[in-house]
C-alpha positions in Angstrom: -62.4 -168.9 36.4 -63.3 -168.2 32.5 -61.0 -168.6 30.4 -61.3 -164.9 28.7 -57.6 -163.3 28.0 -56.4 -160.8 25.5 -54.2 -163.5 24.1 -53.3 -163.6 20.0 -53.0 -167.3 20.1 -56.3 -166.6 17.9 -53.6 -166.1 15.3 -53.2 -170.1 14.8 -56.3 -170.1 14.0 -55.5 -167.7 10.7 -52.6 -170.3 9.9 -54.6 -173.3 10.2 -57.8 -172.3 8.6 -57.5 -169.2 6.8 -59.0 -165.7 7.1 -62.4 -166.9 5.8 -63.2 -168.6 8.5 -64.2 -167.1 11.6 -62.5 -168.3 14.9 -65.5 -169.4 17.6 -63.5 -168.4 20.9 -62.6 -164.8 19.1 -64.9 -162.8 21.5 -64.2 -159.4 20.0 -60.7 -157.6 18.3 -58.4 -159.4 16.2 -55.2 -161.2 16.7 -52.5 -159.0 16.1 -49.3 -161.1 15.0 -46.8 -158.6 15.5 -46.4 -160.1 19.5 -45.2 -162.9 18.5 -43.4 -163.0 21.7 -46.9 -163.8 23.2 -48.7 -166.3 21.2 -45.3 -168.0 19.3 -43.2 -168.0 22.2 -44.9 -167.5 26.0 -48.4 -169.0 25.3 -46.9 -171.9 23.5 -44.7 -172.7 25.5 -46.9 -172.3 28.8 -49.2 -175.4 26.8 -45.6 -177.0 26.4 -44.9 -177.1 29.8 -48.4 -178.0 31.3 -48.1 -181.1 29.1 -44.6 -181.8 31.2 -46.1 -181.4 34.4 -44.3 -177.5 34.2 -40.7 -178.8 35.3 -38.5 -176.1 36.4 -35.7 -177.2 33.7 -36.7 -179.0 30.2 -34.5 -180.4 27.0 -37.9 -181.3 25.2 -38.2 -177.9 23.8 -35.4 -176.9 21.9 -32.2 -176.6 23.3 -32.5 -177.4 27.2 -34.0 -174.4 29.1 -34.4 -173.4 32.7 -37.9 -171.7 33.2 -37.2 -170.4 36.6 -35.1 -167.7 35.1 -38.2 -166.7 32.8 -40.8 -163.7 33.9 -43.4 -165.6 31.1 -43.2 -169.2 31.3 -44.6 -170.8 34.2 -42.7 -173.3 36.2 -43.9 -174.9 39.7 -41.4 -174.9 42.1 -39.9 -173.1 45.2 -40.5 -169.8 43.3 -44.3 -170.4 42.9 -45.0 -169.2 45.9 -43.7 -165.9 45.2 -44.8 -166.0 41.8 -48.3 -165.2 42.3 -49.3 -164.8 38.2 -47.9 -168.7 37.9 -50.8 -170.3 41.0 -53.4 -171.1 38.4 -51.4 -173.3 36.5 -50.9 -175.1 39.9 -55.1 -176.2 40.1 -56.6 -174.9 37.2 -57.0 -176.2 33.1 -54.4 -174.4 31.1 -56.9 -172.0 29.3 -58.3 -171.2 32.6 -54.7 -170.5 34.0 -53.5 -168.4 30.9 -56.0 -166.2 32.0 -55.7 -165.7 35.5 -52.1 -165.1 34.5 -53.4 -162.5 32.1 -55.5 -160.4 34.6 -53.8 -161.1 38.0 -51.6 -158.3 37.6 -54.3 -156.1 36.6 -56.3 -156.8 39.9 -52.9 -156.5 41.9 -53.0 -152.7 40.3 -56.4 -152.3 40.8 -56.0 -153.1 44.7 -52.7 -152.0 45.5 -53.6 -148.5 43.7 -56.9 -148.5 46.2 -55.3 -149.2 49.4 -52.4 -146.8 48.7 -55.1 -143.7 48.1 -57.4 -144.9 50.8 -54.0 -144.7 53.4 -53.6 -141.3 51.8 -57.3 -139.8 52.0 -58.7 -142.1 55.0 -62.5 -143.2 55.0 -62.4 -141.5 51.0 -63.6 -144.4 49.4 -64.8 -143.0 46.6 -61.7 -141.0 46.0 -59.9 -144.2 46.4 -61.9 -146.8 44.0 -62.3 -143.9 41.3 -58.1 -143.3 41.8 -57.6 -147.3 41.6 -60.2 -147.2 38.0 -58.1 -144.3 36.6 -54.6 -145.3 37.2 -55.2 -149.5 36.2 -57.3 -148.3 33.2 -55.0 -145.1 32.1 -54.0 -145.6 28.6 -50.3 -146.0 29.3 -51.4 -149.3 30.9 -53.6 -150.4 28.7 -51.0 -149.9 25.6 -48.6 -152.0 27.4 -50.5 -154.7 28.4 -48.5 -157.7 29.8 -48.2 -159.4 33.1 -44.9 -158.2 34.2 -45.3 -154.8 33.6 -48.9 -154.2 35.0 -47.6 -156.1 38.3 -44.8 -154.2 39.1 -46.8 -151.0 39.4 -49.3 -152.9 41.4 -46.5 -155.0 43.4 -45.0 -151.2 44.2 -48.1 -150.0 45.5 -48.7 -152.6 47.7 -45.4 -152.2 48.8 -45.7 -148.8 49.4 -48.9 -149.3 51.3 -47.8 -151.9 53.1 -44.7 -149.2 54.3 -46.8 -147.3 55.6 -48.8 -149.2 57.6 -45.6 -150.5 59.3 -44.2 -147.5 59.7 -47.4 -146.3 61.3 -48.0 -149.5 63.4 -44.1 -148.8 64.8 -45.2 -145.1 65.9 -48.3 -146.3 67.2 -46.3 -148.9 69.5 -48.1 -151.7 68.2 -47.2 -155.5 69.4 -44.3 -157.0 68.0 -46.7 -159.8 66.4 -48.3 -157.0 64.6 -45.0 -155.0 63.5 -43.4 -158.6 62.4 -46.3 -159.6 60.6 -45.9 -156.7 58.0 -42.3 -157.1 58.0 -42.7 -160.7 56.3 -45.2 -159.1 54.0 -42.6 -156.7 52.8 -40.3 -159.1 52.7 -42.3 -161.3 50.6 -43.5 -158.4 48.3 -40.0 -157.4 47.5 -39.2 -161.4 46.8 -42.1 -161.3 44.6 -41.5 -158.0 42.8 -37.7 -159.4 42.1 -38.4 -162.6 40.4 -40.5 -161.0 38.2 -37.8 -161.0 36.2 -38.2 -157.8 33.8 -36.3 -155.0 34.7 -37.4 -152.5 32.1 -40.1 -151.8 34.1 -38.7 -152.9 37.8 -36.3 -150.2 37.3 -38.7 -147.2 36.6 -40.5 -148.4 39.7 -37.9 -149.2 41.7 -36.7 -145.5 41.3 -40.1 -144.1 42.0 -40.2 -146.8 45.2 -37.2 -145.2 46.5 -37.2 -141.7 46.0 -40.6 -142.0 47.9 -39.2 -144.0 50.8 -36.4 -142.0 51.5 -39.0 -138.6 51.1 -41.2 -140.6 54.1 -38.4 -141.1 56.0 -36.6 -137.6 56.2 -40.1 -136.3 56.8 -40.1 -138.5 60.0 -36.1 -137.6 60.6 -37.2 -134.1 60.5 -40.3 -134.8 62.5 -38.4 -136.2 65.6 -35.5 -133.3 65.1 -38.4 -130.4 65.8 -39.8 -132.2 68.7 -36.2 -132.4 70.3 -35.4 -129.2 69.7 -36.0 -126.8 72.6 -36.3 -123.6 70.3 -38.4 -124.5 68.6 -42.5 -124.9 69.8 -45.3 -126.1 68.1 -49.1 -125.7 68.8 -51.7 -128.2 67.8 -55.2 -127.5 67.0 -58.4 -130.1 67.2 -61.6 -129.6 65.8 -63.4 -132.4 67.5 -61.2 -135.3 69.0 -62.8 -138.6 69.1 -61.9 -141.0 71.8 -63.5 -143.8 69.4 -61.0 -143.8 67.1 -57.9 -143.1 69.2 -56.5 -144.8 71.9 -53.9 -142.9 75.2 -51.0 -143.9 73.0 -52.3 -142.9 69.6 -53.3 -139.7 71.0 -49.9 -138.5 72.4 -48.5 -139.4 69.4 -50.5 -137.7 67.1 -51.1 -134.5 69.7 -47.4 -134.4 70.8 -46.7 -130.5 70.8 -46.0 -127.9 73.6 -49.7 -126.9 73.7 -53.0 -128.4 72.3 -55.8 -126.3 71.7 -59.1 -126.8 72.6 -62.3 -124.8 71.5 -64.6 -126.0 73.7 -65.1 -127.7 77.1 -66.7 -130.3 75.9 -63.3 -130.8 73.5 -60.9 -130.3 76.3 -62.7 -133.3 78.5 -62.3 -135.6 75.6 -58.8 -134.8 75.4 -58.1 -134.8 79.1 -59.8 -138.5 79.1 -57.4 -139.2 76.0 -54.1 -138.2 78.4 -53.5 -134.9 76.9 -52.7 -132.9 79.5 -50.8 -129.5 78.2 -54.4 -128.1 76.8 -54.9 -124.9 76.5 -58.3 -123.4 76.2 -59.4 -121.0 73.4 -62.9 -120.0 72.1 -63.1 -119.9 68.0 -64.1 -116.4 66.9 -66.0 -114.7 64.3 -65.8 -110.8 62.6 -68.4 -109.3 64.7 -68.2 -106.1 62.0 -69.3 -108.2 59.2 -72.2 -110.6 61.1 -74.1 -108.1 62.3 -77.8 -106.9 62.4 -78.5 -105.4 58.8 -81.8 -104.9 57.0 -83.4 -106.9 54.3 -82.6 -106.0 50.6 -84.5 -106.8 47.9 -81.3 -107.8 45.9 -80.2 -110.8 48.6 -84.2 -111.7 48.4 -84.2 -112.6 44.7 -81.1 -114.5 44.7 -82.5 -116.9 47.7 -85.5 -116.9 45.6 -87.8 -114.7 48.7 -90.1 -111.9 48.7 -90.1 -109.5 51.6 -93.3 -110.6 52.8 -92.7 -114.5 53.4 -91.8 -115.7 56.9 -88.6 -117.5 56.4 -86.9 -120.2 58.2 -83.3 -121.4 57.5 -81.6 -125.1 58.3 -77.5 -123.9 57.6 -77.0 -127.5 58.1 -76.8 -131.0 56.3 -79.6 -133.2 55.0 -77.8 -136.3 55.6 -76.0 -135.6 58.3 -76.5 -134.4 61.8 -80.0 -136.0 62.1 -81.9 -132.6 62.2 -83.6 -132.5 58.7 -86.6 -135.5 59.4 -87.5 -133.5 63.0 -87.1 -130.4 60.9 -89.5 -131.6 58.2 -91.8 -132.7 60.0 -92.2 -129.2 62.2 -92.6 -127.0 58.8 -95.2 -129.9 57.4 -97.0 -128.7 60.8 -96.3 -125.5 60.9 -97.7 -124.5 57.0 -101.2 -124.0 57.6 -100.9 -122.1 60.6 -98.2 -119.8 58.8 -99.2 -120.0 54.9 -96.4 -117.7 54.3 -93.7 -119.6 55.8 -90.7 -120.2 53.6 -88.5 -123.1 54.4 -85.0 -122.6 53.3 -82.3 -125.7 53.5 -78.8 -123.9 52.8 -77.2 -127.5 52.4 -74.5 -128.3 50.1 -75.0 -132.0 48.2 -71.5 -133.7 49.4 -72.7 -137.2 49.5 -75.0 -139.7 47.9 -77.3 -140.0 50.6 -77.6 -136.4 50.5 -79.1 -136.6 47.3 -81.4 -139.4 48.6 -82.4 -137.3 52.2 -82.9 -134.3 49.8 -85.2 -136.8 47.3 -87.1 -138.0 50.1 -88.0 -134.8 51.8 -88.8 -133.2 48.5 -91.6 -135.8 48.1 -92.7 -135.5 51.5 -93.4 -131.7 50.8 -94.9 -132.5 47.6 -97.7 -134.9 48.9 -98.7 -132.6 51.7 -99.2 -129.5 48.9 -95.9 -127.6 50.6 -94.0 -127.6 47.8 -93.6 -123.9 46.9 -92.7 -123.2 50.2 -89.1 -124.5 50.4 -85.5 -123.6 48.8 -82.7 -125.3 48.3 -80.0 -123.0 48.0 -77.0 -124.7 47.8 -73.9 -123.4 48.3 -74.7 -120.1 49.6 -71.6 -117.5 48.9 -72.9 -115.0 51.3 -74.1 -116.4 54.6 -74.6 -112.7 56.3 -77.2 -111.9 53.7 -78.6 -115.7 54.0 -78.8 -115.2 58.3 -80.3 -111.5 57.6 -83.4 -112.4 55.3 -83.9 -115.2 58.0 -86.2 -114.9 60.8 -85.7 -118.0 62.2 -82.1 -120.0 62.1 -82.6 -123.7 62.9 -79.7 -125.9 64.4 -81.6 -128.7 66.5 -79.0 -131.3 65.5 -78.9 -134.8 67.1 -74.9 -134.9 67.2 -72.0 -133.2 65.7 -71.1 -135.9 63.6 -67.3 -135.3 62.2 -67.8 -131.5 62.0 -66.4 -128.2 63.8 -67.6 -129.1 67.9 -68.3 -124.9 67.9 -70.5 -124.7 64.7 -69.6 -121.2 63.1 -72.9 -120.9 61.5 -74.9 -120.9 64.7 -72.6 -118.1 66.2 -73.0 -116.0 62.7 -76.8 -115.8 63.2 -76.5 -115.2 66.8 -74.0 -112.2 65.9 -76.6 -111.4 63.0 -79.7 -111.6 65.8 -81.3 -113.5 63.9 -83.5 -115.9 66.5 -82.0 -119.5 66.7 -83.8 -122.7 67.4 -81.0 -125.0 68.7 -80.7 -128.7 70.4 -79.5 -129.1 74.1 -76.6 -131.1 73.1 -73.3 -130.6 75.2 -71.6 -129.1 72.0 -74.4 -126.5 71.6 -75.1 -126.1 75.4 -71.8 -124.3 76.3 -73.0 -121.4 74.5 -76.8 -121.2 73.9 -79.4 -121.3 77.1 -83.0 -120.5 77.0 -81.6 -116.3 77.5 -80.1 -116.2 74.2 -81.7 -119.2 72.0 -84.8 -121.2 72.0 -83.8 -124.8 72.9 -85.1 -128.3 72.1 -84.6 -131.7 72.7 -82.3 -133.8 69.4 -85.2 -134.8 67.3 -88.3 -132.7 69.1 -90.3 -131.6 66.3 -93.2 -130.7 68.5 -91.0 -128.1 70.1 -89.2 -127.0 67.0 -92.5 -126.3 65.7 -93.8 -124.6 68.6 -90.4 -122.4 68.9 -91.2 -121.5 65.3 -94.8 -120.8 66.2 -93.7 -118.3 69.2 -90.6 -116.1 67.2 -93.4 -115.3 64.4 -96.9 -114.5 67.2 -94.4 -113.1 70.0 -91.5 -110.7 67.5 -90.5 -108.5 70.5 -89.8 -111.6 72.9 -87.3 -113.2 70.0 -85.5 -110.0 69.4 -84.9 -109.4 73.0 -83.6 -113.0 73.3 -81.6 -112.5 69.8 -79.9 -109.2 71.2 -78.7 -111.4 74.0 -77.3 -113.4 71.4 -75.2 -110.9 70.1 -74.0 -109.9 73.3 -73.3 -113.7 74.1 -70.8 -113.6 71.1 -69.2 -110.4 71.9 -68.2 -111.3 75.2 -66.9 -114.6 74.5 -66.6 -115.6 70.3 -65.2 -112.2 68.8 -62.7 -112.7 66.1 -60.7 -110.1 68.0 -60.5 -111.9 71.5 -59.3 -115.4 70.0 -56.5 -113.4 68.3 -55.6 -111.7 71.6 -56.2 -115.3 73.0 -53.3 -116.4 70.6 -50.9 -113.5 70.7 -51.1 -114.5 74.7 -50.2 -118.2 74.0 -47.6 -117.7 72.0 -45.7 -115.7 73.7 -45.9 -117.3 76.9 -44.6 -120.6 74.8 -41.5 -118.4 73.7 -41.0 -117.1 76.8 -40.9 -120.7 78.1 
């Protein structure tokens, strides 16, 4: 490990030599004398004790001291293991050790602060590292910059993450092994977080410790009080329920309620394999008054950037995900001599980096084959009835529904818009588009997109006949007013219970 710390030991240096002379290991700064209690006291007498083997008791300095009582001075004993800023001066030279002792507690923070906020926003990682950067390198922590203080907040994160996943292991019902195993590492934590020695700090988060343990568990007091209480019923709602990532007993946890809704068949046979078996069926809806058939204006052309003569195809999907935009591509790449005014608009919002780099790529695809002024990106599109009424053509031929809503609102819009849709034959899709009211591929078909595409813009009066049974597809069984009714239905039969 280098031996790079923000020590003032430089300081010696000024005594010895002088200020004219310039001290070869100052990397950048200046000493500053005024912490003496570093470079007089700690860092000299860390140098005193590696030349005494770092006893835990001494009566060569000064008046005879015992260093296990001292947050700053490093002593190797029983207490070492819990001391984890004194383990370099176990194995390492004592420059090297200073400064593992002077960053350790910064990379505690720097972890402990991550793990905490990626248990809070699961699979965030971003969120998590740019949380961990802001809080270890926050000014507060920078201005008071010592080892005890910067690993008690980084000892208290770990501790509260390290809560968590206990207390989450003990509602999952997870082995003993596993349940004792972060028992110890609390245990040794806390040890750890005691002997540091400096309750100035300890106490501030020690408080915050509390106050936040005792929040998690009245939350879970009050948890277990409304599922035993009779009077009171609770509904539960999944979007897409993934038997990956939960097991039988994970699942009735996390779906205990009197009723689970399901949106889809497809959802309520993942459940049912999951052990759920209080399900209750209920189809998503949309405002059939506002996504309806409307005519063109020249005002929603000009901001999607269209005139009224272009022939215009819209993806209201993802470029990264899903795994319809290369099939997708490649069909309008095909498709743009045979209909020179085809427009191509991707209504996809940038949420990730390998959007930007789908996006990137595609754009240079379109480039090289002379398409380039036939696509828009819109972005974030604020009114999607305007976007699905300048379409003639709504594309959703999706490989999977990857993390998303299993009923994709923006395929029922356009169908309620009867605007034609071009849609994959997944299960997800399948329960409500057939070759009546949609024209369907095969995930990844881009001969058929293309030749879909190819048949709404020779053959208009076969794609509005098939779009009108769209509509009526989403009247009978996705109105906004029906899931209401659907609800009003469940809940009182619950109360009635």
């Amino acid at each position: 490990m280098m031996s790079i710390s923000g020590s003032s030991v430089g300081f010696y240096h000024q005594i010895l030599h002088g200020n004219g002379k310039s001290d070869p290991s100052l990397i950048y700064g200046s000493p500053n004398p005024i912490r003496t209690d570093e470079w007089g006291i700690w860092t000299a007498l860390s140098v005193a004790q590696s030349v005494n083997n770092y006893p835990a008791e001494s009566d060569k300095v000064g008046v005879s001291t015992n260093f296990q009582l001292h947050f700053e001075i490093p002593s190797l004993d029983w207490a070492t293991f819990f001391r984890i800023q004194d383990w370099g001066f176990a194995f390492m030279p004592i420059e090297n050790a200073i400064a593992y002792k002077w960053w350790v507690g910064f990379f505690v923070l720097l972890l402990g602060s991550y793990f905490f906020t990626l248990f809070l926003y699961p699979r965030k990682v971003f969120i998590a590292v740019l949380a961990s950067l802001v809080i270890s390198a926050s000014p507060f922590v920078f201005w008071w910059f010592q080892m005890p203080v910067v690993l008690s907040m980084g000892l208290g994160f770990l501790l509260l993450f390290t809560f968590e996943k206990l207390l989450r292991h003990i509602k999952d019902r997870s082995s003993a092994r596993v349940q004792v195993a972060y028992s110890l590492l609390i245990a040794y934590l806390m040890i750890s977080f005691f002997l540091l020695l400096y309750p100035p700090f300890q106490i501030s988060v020690a408080v915050v410790l509390l106050f936040y343990l005792l929040g998690r568990l009245g939350q879970e007091i009050y948890q277990k009080s409304l599922s035993k209480n009779k009077k009171i019923k609770t509904i539960k709602t999944v979007a897409n329920p993934n038997p990956h990532s939960l097991d039988k007993a994970r699942a009735k946890q996390v779906l205990s309620a009197d009723a689970v809704i399901a949106y889809s068949d497809y959802s309520e046979h993942k459940l049912e394999k999951l052990g759920i078996d209080n399900i209750k069926r209920i189809n998503p809806g949309i405002d059939t008054r506002l996504y309806k058939k409307n005519k063109r204006t020249q005002s929603d052309l000009k901001k999607l950037r269209l005139s009224i003569n272009d022939f215009v195809v819209v993806y209201p999907g993802e470029y990264a995900n899903l795994g319809a935009t290369d099939s997708i591509v490649s069909a309008i790449i095909g498709l743009a001599k045979e209909i020179p005014r085809i427009k191509m608009v991707f209504a996809c919002r940038i949420k990730t980096k390998n959007d930007v780099i789908k996006k990137t790529a595609i754009d240079k695809l379109f480039l090289s084959n002379g398409i380039s002024r036939n696509i828009v990106h819109t972005g974030t599109v604020e009114n999607m009835q305007a976007l699905y009424t300048c379409a003639d053509v709504v594309l959703f031929p999706i490989n999977e529904i990857n993390r998303k809503f299993v009923v994709p609102l923006v395929v029922l819009e356009a169908m309620a818009c009867e605007t034609p849709i071009v849609a994959s034959n997944i299960p997800e899709l399948a329960e409500f588009t057939n070759k009546s009211n949609a024209y369907i591929c095969r995930p990844g078909d881009a001969t058929k997109i293309k030749s879909h595409i190819l048949d709404i813009y020779t053959n208009p009066t076969k794609a509005k006949m098939i779009a009108k049974n769209a509509r009526k597809a989403v009247l009978k069984s996705y109105s906004l007013d029906r899931m209401v009714n659907d609800h009003e239905i469940l809940y009182t039969t619950l109360l009635n219970d």
